[in-house]
N, C-alpha and C positions, 0 to 999 in steps of 0.2 A: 629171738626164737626162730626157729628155721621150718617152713611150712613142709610138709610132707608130702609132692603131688598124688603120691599113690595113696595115701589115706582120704585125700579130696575123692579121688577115683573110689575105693572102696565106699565112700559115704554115700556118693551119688547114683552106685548100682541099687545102694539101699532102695531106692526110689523104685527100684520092680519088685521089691517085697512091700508096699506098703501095703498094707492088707483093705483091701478095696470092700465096702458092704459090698452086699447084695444089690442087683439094681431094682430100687424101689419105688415108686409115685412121684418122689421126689425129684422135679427136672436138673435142679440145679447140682444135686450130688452127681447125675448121670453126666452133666457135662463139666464136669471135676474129673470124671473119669474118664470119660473121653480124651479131653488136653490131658492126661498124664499118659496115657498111653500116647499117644502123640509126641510126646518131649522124648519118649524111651530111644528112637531111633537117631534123634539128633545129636541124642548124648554118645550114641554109638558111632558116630559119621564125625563125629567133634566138632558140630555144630554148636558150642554150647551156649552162644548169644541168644541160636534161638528156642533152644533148650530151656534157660532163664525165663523168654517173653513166655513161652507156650505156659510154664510151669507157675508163673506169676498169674497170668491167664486162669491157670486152674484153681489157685487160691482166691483170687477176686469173683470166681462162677458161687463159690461155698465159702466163706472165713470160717464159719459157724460149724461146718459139718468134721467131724471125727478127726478126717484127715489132716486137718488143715494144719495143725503144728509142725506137723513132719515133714509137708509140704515147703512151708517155712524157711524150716529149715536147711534144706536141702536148697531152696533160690539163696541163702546165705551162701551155702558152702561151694555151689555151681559159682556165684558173682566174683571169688574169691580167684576157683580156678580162669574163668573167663579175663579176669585182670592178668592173669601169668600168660597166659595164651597170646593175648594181645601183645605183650612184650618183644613179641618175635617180630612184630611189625613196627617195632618203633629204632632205627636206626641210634647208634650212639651220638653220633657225627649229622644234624639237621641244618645245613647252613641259614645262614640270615640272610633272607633276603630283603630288599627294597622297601617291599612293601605297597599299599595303596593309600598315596601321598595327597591327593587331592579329588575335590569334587568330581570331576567329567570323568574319571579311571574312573570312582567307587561307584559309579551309575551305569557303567558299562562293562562292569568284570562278566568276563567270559563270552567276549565278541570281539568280532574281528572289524572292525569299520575302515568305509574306504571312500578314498574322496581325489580331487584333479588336481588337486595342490597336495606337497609336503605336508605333515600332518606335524606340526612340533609340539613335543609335550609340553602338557602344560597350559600350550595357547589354544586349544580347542573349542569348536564352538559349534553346536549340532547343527548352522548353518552351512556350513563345508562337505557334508557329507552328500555322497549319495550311491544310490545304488544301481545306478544305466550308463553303461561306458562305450564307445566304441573304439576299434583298435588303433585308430587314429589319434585318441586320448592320452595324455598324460595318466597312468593308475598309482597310487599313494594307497598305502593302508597302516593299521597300524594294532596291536593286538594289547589287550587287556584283559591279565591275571590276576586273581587273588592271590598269588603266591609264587615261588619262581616254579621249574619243573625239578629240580633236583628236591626241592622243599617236598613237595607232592609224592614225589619215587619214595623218601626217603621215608615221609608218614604211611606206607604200604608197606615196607620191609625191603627196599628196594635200596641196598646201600652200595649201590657200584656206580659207576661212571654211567648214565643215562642217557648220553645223548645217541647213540644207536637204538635205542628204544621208543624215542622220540621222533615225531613226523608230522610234516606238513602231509595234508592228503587233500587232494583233487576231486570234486565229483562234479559230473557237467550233465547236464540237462536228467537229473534225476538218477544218475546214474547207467543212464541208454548209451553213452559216448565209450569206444571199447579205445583206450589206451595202449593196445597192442603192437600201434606202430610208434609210437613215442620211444624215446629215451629212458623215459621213466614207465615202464611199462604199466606199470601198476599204480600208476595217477600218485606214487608217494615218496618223497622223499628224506631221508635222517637231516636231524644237527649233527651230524659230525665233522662239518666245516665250523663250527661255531664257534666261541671262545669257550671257555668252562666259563667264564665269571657270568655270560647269559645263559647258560644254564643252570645255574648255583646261584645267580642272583636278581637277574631283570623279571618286573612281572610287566614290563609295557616296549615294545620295540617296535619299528617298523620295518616288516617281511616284503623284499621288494620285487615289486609286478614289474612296473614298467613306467616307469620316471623319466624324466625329462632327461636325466644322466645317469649313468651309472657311481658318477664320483660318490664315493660316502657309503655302499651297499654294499653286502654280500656281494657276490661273484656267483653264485652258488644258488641264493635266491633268484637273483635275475635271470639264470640259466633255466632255472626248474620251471618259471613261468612261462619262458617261450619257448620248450621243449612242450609243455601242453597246450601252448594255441598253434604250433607249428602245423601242427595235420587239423587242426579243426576247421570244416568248410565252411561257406562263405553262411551268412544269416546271424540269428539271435541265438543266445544259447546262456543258460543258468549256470552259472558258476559259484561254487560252493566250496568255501576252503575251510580246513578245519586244522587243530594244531592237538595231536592225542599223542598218548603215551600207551603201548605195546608192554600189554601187563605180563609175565612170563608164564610160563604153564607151571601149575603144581608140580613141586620137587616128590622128588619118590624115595620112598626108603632108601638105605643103602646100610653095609656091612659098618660101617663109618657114622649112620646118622637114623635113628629111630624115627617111625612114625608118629611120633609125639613132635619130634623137633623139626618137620618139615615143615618149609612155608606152603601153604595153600593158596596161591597167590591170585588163579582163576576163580575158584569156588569162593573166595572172599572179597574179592573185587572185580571180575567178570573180564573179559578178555583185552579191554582198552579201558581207557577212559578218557574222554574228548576234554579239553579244556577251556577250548575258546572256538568258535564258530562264525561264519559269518559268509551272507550272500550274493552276487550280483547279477545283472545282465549284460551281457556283451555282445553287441553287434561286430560281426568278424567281417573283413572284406582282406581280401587275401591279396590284394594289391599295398596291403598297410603293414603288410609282415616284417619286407625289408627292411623296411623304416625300426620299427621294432629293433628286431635283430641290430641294428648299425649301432643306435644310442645306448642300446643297455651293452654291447661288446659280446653279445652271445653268440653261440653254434647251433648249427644244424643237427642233428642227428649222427646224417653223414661225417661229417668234420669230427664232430664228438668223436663214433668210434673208429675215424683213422688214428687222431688221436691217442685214443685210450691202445688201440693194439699196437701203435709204435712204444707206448710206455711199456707193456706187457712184456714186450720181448728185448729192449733195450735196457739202459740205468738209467737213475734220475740223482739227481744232487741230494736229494736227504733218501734214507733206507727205508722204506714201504712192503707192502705187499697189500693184494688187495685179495678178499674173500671172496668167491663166488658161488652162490649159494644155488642151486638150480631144482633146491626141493620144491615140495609144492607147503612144509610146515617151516619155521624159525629153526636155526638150529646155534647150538653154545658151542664155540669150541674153547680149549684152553689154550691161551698166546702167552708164551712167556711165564710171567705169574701173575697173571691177569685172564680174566673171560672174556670174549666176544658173544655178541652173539648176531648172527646175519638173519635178518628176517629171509622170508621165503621168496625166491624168483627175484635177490637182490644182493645186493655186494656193499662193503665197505673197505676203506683202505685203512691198515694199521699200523704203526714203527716199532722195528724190533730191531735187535742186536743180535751181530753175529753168534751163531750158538745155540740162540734160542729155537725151542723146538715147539709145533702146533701140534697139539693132540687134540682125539675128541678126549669129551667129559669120564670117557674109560681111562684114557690113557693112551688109547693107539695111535702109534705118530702118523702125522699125516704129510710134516714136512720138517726138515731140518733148516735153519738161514744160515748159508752160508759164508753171507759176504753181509759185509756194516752196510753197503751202500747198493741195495738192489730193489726191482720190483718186478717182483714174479706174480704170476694169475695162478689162483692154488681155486679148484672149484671145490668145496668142501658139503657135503660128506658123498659118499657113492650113493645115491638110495636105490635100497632096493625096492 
């Protein structure tokens, strides 16, 4: 039998006819009435989880008093709608991930630990760890999830490619250290150097600081860590790295797509969500940089963007372009038949085929790809 949502709808407006006594001696009817008038706005807003609690709320103030049947029934017929609502957030497609395989992961999910030796799964041992490094140091870390990050996007409503959504983020002595002259301006950087299978499937990796070698790491990790101690001056300094996911803004009507069937992505899960955290202290002596810099194979700033601007304006062997996003909000555009999306005051590089054309989310082209084998700087959008 096929559920009707507009009759769920008509049942639960019932809810502002329920014919309320008078308010009487009786404390507990007045705060029966109270929570229903309260639930009426969230049913309006399609809040309706907490529409449900408020309304349950109101029948456990009174069982006994008049109302309470209709009340009842009404948390029946709201839990029904509230199940279909949620549907929007549950992806078809949840990959399997990994999992949490043993002991030291399950006592450590959602922390980042770091320690002066390699960290091999597995062989772990809370004697290895610590939290005081200096830059003269070997630094090793290693992260511990309940789950991968694509698993995570995917149980939000989040069924696209995630790793532009994803980000290591920097914060150094409280947040007081301005990032401005860095690389990474914004203390954050994406997986989009990553494989898809650790995004879809690891929930334990090690994110690399600064190792004895670079052999076996990212390229990409190694770069972002000493891209934020390059300008840090010499002394102690708290170091805070976090691994979150860049929740999207609530979708908006459209000619194409009802207020019913938008996802609420902020209002139901709030603008990020942090996954794993973790802290240290670092004593910096800024004679220990080069050294740094030599082992892990990293750049300066400077190097970076001579770099980046000879790619800009030249070709490279496989087809690119890279976004430049210089709002001050994230913004979507459409690549291909695919979304992007560039956080704010940041770039990402994408592969397209000649012909395909970037529009925003309207539809207005912003660029056409010319050529199989290019990399153009496309700064996207204008804002006004």
């Amino acid at each position: 039998m096929k559920t009707n949502k507009k009759n769920y709808l008509a049942g639960i407006l019932f809810l502002s006819l329920i014919p309320f006594q008078s308010f009487s001696q009786n404390s507990a009817k007045e705060k029966q009435d109270a929570l229903l008038e309260e639930a009426i706005p969230m049913i309006e807003s399609g809040d309706y989880s907490g529409a449900v609690a408020k309304m349950q709320a109101a029948y456990d103030a009174c069982p006994t008093c008049d109302d309470a049947p209709a009340i009842k029934q009404q948390i029946d017929a709201m839990g029904m709608l509230t199940q279909m609502d949620d549907m929007k957030y549950k992806c078809s497609e949840i990959p399997t991930d990994k999992g949490v395989t043993y002991d030291f992961h399950r006592s450590n999910v959602g922390k980042i630990l770091f320690a002066k030796t390699e960290i091999v799964k597995g062989e772990e041992n809370q004697g290895m760890f610590t939290s005081t490094f200096t830059t003269a140091d070997n630094i090793y870390s290693r992260v511990y999830l309940p789950h991968s990050i694509q698993y995570e996007c995917a149980n939000m409503g989040m069924c696209f490619n995630n790793s532009s959504n994803t980000f290591y983020r920097w914060t150094i002595d409280g947040g007081s250290y301005d990032f401005s002259k860095s690389y990474y301006s914004d203390g954050r950087s994406t997986f989009n150097s990553y494989d898809q299978e650790i995004i879809d499937q690891w929930t334990t990796w090690q994110p690399a600081l600064s190792p004895s070698s670079a052999d076996g790491y990212a390229q990409s990790d190694l770069q972002f860590f000493y891209s934020m101690l390059e300008f840090l001056p010499d002394g102690k300094h708290q170091i805070k790295l976090e691994i979150l996911i860049d929740i999207p803004e609530d979708e908006e009507p459209t000619s194409a797509r009802s207020e019913q069937n938008c996802k609420k992505y902020t209002t139901r899960f709030g603008t990020e969500k942090v996954l794993a955290a973790g802290e240290f202290t670092l004593t910096v002596k800024n004679s220990d940089k080069p050294v740094v810099k030599s082992k892990t194979g990293t750049l300066s700033k400077e190097e970076l963007d001579a770099k980046n601007e000879k790619a800009f304006i030249g070709t490279m062997e496989s087809s690119g372009i890279w976004l430049i996003n210089k709002c001050g909000h994230s913004v979507t555009v459409n690549t291909g038949d695919c979304k992007t999306t560039v956080s704010a005051n940041s770039s990402t590089r994408i592969t397209l085929k000649k012909g395909s054309l970037i529009t925003t989310e309207s539809g207005t082209i912003l660029q056409k790809i010319t050529t199989d084998c290019s990399s153009t700087r496309l700064d996207v959008p204008v804002c006004n």
